[in-house]
TIVOLO-454766 format. One record per residue (C-alpha): residue number from 1; residue in three letters; z negated, x negated, y. Coordinates in Angstrom, 1 decimal. Example, Ala and Ser with C-alpha at 12.3 -4.5 7.8 and 13.67 -1.06 7.14 Angstrom:
% TIVOLO-454766
R  seq  type       Z       X       Y
R    1   Ala    -7.8   -12.3    -4.5
R    2   Ser    -7.1   -13.7    -1.1
% end
This chain:
% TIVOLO-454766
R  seq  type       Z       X       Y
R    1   Unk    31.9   185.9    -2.9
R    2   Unk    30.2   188.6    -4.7
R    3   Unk    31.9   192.1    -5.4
R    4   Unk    30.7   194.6    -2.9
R    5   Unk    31.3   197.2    -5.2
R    6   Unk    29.1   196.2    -8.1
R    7   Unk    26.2   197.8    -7.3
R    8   Unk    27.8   201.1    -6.1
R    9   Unk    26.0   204.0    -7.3
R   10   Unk    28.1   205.9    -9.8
R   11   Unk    30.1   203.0   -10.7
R   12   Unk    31.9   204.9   -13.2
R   13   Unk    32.8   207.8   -11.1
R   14   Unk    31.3   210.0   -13.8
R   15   Unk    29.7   211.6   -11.0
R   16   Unk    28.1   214.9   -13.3
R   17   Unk    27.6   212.6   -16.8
R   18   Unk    30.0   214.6   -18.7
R   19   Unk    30.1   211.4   -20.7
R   20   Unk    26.5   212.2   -21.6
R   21   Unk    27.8   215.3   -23.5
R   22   Unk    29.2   213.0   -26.0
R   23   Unk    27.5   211.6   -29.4
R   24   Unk    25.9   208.1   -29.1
R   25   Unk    28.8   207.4   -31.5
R   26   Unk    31.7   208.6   -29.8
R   27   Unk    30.7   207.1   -26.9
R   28   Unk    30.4   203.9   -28.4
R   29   Unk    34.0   204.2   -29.6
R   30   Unk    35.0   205.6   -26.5
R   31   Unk    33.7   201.9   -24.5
R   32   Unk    35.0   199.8   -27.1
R   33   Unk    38.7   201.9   -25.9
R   34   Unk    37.5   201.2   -22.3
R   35   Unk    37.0   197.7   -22.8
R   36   Unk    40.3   196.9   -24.7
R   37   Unk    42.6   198.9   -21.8
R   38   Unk    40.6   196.7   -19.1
R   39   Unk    41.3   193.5   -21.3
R   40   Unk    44.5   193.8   -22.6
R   41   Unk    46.8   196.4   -20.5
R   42   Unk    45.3   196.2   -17.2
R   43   Unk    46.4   192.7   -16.1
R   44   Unk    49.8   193.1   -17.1
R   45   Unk    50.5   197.0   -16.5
R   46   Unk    51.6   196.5   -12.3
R   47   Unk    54.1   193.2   -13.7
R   48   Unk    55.2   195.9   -16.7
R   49   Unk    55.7   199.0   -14.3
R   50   Unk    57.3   196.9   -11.7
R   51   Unk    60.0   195.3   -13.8
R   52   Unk    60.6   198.8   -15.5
R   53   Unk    59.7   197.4   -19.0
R   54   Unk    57.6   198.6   -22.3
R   55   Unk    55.1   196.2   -23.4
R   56   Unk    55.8   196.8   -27.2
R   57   Unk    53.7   193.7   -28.1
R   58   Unk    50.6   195.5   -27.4
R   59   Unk    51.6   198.6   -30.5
R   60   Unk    50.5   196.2   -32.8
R   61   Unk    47.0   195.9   -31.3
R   62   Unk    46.9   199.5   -30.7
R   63   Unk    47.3   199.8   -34.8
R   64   Unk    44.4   197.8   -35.6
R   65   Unk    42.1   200.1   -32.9
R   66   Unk    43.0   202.6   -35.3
R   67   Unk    43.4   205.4   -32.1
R   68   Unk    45.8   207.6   -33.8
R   69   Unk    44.9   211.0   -34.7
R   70   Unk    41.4   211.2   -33.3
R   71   Unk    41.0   215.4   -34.1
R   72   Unk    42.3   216.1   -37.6
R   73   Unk    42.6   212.6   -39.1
R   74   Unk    38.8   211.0   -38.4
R   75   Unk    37.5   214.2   -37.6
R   76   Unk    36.2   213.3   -33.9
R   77   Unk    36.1   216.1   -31.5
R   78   Unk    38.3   217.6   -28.7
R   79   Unk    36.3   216.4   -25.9
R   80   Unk    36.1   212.7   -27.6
R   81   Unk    39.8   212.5   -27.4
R   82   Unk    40.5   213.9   -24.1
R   83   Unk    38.0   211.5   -22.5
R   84   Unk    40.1   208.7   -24.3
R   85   Unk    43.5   209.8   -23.2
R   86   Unk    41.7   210.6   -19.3
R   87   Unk    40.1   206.4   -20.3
R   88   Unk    44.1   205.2   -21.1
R   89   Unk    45.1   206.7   -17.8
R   90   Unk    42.8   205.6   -15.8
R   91   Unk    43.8   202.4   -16.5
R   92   Unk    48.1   202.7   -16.5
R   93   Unk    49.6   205.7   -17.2
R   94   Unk    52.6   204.2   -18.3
R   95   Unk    51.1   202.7   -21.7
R   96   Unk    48.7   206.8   -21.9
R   97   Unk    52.5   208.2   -21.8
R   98   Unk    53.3   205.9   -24.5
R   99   Unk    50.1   207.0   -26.6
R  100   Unk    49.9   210.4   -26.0
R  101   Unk    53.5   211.1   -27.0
R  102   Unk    53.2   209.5   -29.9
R  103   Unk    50.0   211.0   -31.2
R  104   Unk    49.5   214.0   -29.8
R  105   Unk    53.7   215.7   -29.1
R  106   Unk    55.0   213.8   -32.3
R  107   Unk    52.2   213.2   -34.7
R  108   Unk    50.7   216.3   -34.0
R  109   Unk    53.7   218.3   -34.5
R  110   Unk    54.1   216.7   -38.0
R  111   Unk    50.1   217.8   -38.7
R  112   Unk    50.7   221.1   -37.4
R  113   Unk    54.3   221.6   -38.7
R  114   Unk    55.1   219.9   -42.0
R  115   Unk    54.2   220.7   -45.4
R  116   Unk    51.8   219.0   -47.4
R  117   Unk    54.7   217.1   -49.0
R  118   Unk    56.4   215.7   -45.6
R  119   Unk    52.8   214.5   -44.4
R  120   Unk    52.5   212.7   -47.5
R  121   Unk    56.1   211.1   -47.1
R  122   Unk    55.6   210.2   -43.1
R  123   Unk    51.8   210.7   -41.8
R  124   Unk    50.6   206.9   -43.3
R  125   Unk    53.3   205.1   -41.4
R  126   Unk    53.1   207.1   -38.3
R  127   Unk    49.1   207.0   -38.2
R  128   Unk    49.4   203.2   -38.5
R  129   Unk    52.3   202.7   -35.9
R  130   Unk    54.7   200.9   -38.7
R  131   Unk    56.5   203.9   -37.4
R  132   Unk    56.5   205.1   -33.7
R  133   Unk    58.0   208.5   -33.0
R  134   Unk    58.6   210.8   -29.7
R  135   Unk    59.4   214.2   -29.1
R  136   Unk    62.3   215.6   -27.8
R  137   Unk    63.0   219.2   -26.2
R  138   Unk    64.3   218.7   -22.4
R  139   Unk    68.0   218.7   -22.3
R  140   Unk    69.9   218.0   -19.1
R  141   Unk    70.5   221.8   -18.8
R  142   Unk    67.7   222.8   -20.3
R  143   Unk    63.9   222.0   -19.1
R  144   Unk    61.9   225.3   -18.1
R  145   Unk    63.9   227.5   -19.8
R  146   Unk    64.5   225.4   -23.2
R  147   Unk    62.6   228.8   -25.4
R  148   Unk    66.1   230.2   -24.1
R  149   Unk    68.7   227.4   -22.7
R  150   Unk    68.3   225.1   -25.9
R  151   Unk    71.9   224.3   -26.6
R  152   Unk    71.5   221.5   -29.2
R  153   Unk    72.7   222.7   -32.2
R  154   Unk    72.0   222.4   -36.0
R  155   Unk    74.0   223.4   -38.9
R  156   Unk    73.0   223.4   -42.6
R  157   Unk    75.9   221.6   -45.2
R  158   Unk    74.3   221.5   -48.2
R  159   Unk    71.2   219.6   -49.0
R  160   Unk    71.3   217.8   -45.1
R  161   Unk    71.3   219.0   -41.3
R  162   Unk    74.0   218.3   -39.2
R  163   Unk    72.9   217.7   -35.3
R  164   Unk    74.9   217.7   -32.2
R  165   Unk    73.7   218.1   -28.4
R  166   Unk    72.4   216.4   -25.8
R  167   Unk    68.5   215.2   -24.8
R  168   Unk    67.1   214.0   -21.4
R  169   Unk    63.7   212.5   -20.3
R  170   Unk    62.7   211.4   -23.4
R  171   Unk    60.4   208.7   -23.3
R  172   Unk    60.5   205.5   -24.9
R  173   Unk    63.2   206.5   -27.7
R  174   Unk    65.0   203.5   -26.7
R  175   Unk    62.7   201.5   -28.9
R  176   Unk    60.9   203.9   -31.2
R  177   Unk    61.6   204.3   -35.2
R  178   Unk    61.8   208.4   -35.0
R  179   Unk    62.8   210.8   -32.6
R  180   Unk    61.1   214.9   -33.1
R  181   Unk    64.1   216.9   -32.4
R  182   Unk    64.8   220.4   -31.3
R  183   Unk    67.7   222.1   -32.1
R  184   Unk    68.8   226.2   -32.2
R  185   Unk    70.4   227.0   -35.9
R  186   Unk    73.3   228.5   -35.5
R  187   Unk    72.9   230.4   -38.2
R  188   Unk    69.8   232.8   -36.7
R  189   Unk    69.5   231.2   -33.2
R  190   Unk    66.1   229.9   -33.5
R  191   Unk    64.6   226.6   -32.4
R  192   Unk    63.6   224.6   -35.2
R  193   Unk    62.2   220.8   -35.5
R  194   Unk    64.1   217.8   -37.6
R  195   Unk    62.4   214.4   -37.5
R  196   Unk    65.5   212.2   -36.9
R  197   Unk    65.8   208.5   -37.7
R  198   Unk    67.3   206.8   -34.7
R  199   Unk    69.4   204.3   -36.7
R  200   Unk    71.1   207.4   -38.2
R  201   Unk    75.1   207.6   -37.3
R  202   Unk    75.7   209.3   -34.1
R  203   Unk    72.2   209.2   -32.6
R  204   Unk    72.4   207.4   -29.1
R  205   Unk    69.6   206.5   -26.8
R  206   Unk    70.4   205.1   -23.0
R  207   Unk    67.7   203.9   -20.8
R  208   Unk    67.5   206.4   -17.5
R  209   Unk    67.8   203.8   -14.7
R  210   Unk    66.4   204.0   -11.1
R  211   Unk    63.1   206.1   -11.5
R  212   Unk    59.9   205.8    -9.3
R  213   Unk    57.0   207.0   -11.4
R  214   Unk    55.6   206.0   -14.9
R  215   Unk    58.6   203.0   -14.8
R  216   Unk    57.1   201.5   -17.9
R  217   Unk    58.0   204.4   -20.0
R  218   Unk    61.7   203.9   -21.4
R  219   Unk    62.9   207.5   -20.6
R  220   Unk    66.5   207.9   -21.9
R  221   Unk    69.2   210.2   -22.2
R  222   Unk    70.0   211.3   -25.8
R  223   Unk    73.2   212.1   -27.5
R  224   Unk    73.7   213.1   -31.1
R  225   Unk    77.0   213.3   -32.5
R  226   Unk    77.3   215.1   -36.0
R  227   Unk    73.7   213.3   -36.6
R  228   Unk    73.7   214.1   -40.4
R  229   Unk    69.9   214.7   -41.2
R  230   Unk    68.2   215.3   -44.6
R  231   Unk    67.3   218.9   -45.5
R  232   Unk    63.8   217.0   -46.2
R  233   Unk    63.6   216.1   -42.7
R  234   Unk    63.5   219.7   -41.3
R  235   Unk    60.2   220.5   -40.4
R  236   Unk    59.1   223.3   -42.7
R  237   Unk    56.6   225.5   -39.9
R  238   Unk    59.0   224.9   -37.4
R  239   Unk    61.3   227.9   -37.7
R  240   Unk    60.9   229.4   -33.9
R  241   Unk    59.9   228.4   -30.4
R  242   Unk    56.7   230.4   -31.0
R  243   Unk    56.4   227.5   -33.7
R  244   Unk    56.6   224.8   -31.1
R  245   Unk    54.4   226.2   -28.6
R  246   Unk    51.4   225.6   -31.4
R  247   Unk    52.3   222.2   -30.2
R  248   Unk    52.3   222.8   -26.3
R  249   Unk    49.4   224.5   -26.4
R  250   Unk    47.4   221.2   -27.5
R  251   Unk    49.7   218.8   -25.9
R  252   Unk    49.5   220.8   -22.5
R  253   Unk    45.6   220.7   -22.4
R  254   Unk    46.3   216.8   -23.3
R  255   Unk    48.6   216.8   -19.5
R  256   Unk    45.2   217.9   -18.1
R  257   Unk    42.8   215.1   -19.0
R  258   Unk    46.0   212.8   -18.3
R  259   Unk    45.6   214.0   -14.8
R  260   Unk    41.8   213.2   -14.6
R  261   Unk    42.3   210.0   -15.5
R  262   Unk    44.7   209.5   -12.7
R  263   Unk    42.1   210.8   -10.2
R  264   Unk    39.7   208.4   -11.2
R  265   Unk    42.4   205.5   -10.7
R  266   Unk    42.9   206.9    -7.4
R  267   Unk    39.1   207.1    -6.4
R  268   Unk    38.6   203.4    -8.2
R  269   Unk    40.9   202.2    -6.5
R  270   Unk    40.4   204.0    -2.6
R  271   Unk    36.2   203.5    -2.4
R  272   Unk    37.0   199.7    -3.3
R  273   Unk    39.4   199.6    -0.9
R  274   Unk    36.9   201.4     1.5
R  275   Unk    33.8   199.2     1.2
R  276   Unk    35.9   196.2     1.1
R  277   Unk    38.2   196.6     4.0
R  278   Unk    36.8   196.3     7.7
R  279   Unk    37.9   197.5    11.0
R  280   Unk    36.4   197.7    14.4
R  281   Unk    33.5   195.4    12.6
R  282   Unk    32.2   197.5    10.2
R  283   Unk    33.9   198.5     6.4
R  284   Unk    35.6   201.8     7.1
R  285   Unk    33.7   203.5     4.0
R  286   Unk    31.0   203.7     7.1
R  287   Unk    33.5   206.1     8.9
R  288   Unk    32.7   209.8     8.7
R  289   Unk    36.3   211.0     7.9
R  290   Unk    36.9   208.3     5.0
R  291   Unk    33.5   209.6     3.3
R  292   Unk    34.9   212.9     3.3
R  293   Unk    38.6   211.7     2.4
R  294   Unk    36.3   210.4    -1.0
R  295   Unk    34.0   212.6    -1.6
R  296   Unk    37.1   215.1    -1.6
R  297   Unk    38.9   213.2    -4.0
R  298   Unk    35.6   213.2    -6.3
R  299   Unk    34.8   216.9    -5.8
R  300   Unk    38.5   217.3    -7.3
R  301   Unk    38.2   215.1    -9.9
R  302   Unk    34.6   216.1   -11.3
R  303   Unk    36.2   220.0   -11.1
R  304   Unk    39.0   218.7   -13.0
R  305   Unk    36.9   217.3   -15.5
R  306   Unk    34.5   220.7   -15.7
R  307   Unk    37.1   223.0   -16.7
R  308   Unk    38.7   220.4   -19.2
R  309   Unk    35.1   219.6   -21.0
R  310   Unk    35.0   223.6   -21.2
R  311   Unk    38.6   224.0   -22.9
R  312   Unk    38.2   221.2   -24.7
R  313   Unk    35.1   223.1   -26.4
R  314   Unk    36.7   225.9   -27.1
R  315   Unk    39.6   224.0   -28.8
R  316   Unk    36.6   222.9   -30.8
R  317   Unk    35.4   226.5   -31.4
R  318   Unk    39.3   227.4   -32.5
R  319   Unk    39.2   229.9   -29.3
R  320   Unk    42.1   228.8   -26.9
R  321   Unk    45.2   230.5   -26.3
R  322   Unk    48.2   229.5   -24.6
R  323   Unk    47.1   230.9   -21.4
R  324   Unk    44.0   228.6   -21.2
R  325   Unk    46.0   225.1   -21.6
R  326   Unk    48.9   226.3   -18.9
R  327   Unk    45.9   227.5   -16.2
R  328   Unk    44.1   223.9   -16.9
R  329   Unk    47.4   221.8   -17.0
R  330   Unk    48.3   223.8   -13.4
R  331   Unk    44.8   223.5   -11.8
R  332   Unk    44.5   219.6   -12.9
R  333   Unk    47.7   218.2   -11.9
R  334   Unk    47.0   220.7    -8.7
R  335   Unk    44.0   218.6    -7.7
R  336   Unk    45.5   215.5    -8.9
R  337   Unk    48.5   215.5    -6.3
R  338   Unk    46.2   216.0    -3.3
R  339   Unk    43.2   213.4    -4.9
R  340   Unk    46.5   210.5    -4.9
R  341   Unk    47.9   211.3    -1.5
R  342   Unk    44.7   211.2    -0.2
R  343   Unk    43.8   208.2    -2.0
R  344   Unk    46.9   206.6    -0.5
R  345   Unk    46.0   207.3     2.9
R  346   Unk    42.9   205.7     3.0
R  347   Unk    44.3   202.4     2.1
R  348   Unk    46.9   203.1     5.4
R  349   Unk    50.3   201.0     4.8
R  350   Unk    48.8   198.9     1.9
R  351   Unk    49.0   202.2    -0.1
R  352   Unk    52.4   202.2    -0.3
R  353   Unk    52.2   198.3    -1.9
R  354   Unk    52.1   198.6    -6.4
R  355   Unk    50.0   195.4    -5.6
R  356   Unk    47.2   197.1    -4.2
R  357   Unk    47.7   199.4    -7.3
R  358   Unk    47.6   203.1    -5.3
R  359   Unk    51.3   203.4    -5.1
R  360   Unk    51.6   203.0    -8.9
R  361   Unk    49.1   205.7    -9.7
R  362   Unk    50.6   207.9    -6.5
R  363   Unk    54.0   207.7    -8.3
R  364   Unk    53.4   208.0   -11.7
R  365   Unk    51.2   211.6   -10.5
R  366   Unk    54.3   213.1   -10.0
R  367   Unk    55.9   212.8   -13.5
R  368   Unk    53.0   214.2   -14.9
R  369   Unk    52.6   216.8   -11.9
R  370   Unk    55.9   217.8   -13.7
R  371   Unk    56.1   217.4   -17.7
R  372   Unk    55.0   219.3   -20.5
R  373   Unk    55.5   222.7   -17.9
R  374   Unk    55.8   222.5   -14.5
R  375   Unk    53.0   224.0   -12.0
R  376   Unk    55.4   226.9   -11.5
R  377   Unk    55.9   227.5   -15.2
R  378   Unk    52.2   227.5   -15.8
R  379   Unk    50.7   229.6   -13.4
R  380   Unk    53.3   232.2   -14.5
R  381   Unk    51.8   232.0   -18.3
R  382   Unk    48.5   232.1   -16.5
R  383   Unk    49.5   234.9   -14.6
R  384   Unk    51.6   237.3   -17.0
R  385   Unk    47.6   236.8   -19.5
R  386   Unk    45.8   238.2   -16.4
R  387   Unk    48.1   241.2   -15.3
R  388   Unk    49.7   241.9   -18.4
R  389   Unk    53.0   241.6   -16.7
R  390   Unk    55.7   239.1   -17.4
R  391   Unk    57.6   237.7   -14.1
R  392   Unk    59.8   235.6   -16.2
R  393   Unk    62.1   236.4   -19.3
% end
């Protein structure tokens, strides 16, 4: 039986060829991503997601695409690399979590933070993925309000660190080589950033059992215990929390093209669905209501995809603040939540079945609904840049 929904017009979904705004070569590189995602993660990601598991035999073959570092390392631009990370998770957002923690929280903190020297010593390993690293600032007490509420400590003895607190939602540090810690020093009380090896004494990682969204991603709780760390291994530009929001800025506006490639799962997914399924006779993609249920979920995600082309552009042009990223993260993830829902209600009670793959992308909207700042925290940087007043301390 032939697909019904090959010939659909705007197969891609790229309903206002923002794609065409790339370089033939970027776009090239861009497919051949595309292609390896549909090839290689996508038959096993629902299998993967629903027996809570990483599928660490793919990090090999995501070394030899050579994907790491897109920006600063092969010089591509912005726009290039948030099309791949919205491409990744479009396709299972469990394995995007996976890349975009590793090169854009931890490997870009490392390229924004480190000195020459400590790139030299770690950057070759992590760029190939012989080392895999993830970030790690939410603490069980501690997740809005870790600028403030950080309570892991570190203490200098002599030429090494010594580390003790507790971490919590931090994803897949069961299995990876480094983990990118914050801790205050007690000795000025400001947030710094040590790059911790996780088969150092008194580092513990234990998987967080019993979630419903991004299950593939091996969130744990972390607890380090006089964790003695190198004075080497203190990142030398990370000596505040202003330092660390260099990092959020970028890794925010990464959140955003996360959430367009969610919306594009969910519309893939719902006008299949709706030109394949029929009731009372006809397919219900013929019924007035489900065309607008789409065209809804479209018009959100083609927004969602205008205003992150346009910051990532001025991230190009060096002109983005901090402001910019938390408005686009809340407005993105915003449009994603009702894009899902309403995806899932147009597939009726299968939507609520991983097999028909909309529960999946429904639940995994929420986790990133929520990380790197929540809605709430956002729209309050958003909204202390356009008043000038601060409603939080």
């Amino acid at each position: 039986m032939s697909d019904p929904t090959a010939a659909l017009p705007y197969v891609d979904g790229d309903f206002f060829f923002f794609e065409s705004l790339l370089p033939a070569d970027e776009l090239a590189r861009l497919n051949e991503i595309r292609d390896w995602m549909e090839a290689e993660v996508r038959p096993i990601s629902r299998d993967f997601w629903n027996r809570s598991e990483f599928p660490v035999h793919l990090i090999p073959r995501v070394a030899e695409l050579d994907m790491i570092s897109p920006v600063r390392r092969q010089g591509r631009s912005h726009l290039f690399a948030g099309m791949v990370t919205a491409a990744i998770h479009r396709v299972d957002a469990s394995f995007g979590t996976f890349f975009s923690g590793h090169d854009g929280l931890f490997t870009g903190s490392i390229e924004l933070l480190a000195s020459e020297e400590q790139k030299a010593a770690w950057l070759p390993d992590i760029y190939s993925l012989r080392k895999t690293g993830v970030f790690a600032i939410t603490e069980p007490l501690a997740g809005s309000d870790v600028a403030g509420g950080t309570q892991t400590t570190a203490v200098r003895s002599g030429d090494s660190w010594v580390l003790n607190g507790e971490k919590r939602w931090i994803g897949n540090s069961t299995f990876s080589d480094y983990v990118l810690v914050w801790a205050k020093d007690v000795a000025d009380g400001q947030v710094k950033g040590f790059l911790v090896d996780t088969a150092t004494a008194g580092f513990t990682a234990t998987l967080i059992e019993n979630r419903i969204a991004l299950r593939a991603v091996q969130n744990a709780d972390i607890v380090l215990k006089d964790v003695v760390v190198p004075a080497f291994n203190k990142l030398a530009g990370a000596n505040s929390f202003r330092d660390t929001n260099k990092v959020l800025k970028t890794t925010r506006a990464t959140v955003g093209w996360q959430a367009v490639g969610l919306q594009l799962a969910a519309f893939d997914v719902a006008r299949r669905y709706a030109v394949e399924r029929h009731q009372f006779g006809k397919p219900i993609a013929s019924f007035q209501l489900i065309q607008e249920q789409l065209v809804t979920m479209l018009s959100n995600a083609q927004a969602s995809m205008g205003m992150m082309v346009r910051l990532a552009q001025m991230e190009d042009a060096g002109t983005t603040r901090n402001e910019h990223s938390a408005l686009a993260k809340a407005f993105v993830t915003k449009c994603m939540r009702e894009t899902v829902a309403l995806g899932r209600s147009i597939l009726g009670g299968n939507g609520i079945s991983v097999d028909y793959e909309m529960a999946k992308i429904f639940c995994d909207a929420e986790a990133i609904y929520t990380y790197e700042g929540t809605y709430e925290i956002n729209t309050l940087v958003a909204g202390r840049a356009i008043t000038g007043i601060a409603a939080f301390t």
